[in-house]
C-alpha positions in Angstrom: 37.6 29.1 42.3 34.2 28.2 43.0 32.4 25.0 41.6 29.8 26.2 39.1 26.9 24.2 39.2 26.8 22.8 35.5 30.0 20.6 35.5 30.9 21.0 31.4 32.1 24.6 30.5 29.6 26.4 28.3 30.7 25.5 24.8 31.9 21.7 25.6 27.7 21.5 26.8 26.6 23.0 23.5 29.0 20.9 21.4 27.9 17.6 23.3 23.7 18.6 22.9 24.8 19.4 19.5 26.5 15.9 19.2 23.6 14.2 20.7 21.2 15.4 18.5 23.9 14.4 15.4 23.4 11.1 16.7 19.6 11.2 17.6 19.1 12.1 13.8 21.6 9.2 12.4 19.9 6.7 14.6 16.5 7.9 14.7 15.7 10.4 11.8 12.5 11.8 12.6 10.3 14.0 10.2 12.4 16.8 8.6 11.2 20.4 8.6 11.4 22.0 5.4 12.4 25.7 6.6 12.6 28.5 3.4 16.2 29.2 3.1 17.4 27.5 6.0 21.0 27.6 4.7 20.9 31.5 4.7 18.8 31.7 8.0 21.5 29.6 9.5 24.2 31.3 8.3 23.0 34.2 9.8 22.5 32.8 13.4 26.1 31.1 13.1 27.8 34.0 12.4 25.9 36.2 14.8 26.8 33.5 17.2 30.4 33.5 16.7 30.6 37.1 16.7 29.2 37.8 19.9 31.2 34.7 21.8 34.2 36.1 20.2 33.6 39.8 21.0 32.8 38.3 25.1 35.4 36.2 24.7 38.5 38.9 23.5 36.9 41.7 25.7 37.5 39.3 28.4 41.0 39.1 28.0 41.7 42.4 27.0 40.5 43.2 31.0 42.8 40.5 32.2 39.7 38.8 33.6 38.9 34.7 33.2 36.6 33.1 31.3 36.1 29.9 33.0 32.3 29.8 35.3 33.7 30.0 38.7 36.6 31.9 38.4 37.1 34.9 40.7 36.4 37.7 38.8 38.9 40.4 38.6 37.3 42.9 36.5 33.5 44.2 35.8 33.6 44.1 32.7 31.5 46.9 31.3 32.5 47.6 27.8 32.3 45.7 24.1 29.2 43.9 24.1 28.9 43.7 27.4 26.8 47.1 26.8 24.0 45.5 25.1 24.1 41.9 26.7 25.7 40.6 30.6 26.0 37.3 28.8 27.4 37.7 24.7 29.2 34.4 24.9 26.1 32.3 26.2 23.8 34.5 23.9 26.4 33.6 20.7 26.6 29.9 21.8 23.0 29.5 22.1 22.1 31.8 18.4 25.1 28.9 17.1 22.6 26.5 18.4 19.6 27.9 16.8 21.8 28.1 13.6 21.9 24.2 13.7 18.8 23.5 13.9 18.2 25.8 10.4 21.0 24.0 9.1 20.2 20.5 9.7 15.7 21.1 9.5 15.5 18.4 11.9 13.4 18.3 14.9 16.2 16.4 17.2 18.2 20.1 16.9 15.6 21.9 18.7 16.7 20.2 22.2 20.5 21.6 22.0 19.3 25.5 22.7 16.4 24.5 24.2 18.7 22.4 27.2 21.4 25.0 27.3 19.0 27.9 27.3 17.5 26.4 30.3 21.0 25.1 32.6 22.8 28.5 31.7 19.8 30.5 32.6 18.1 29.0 35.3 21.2 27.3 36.9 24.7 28.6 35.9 23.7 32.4 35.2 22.3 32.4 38.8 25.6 31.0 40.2 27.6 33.6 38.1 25.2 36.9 39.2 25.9 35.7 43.0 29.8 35.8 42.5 29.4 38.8 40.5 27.7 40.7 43.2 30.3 39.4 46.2 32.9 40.7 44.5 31.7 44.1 42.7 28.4 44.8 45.0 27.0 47.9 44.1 28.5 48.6 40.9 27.1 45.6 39.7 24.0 45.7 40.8 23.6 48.8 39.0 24.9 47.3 35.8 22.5 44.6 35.8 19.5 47.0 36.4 20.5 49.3 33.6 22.1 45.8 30.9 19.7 42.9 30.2 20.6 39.4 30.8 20.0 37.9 27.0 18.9 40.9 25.0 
């Protein structure tokens, strides 16, 4: 196992940005933003969300491969919604994110998938591509030219 560069796994990051901002707008409420049915808006990116870390998550294991950054890979995974997206879990924790901020209207929620967007794309995504094409070279390379990164 290799030591991915953001030391939190995925959703314990998004859960403690989320937390932060919980606590930002406890201790420091700032201006609300009144967003047209924000509960129904965030509904929809929540559940989005879920369903595409779930459906990354479960195709996972089906392959028998792990989940965990860093972990050698033992399968390309190819199928489920890795056909539309090379990341579903990231994309469904950061639409959860997004969902939040609807939810709660409050300006201290745009920093959770604002942060995470930019550490798993910028930082761990990069790490994860490298491993990727160590182990599966070729085939993966033509995976990722043919399957987006986000959407």
């Amino acid at each position: 196992m290799k030591s991915p560069p953001i030391p939190l796994p995925p959703p314990i990051l998004i859960l403690a940005l989320l937390l932060f901002s919980a606590l930002l707008t406890a201790v420091a409420p700032i201006a609300f933003v009144p967003i047209p049915l924000h509960g129904l808006i965030a509904a929809l990116f929540i559940l989005a969300g879920l369903g595409f870390s779930a459906a990354g998550f479960f195709t996972f294991k089906s392959q028998g491969t792990p989940v965990r950054p860093g972990a050698e890979p033992t399968q390309l995974v190819l199928s489920g919604p890795y056909r539309i997206t090379r990341n579903p879990m990231y994309l469904g924790l950061l639409l959860m994110s997004l969902g939040c901020f609807f939810a709660a209207e409050s300006l201290w929620f745009v920093i959770p998938p604002i942060l995470f967007f930019w550490l798993i794309n910028f930082r761990l995504i990069p790490f994860e591509e490298r491993l990727m094409k160590e182990h599966f070279g070729a085939e993966y390379e033509t995976y990722r030219q043919r399957v987006r990164r986000w959407l």
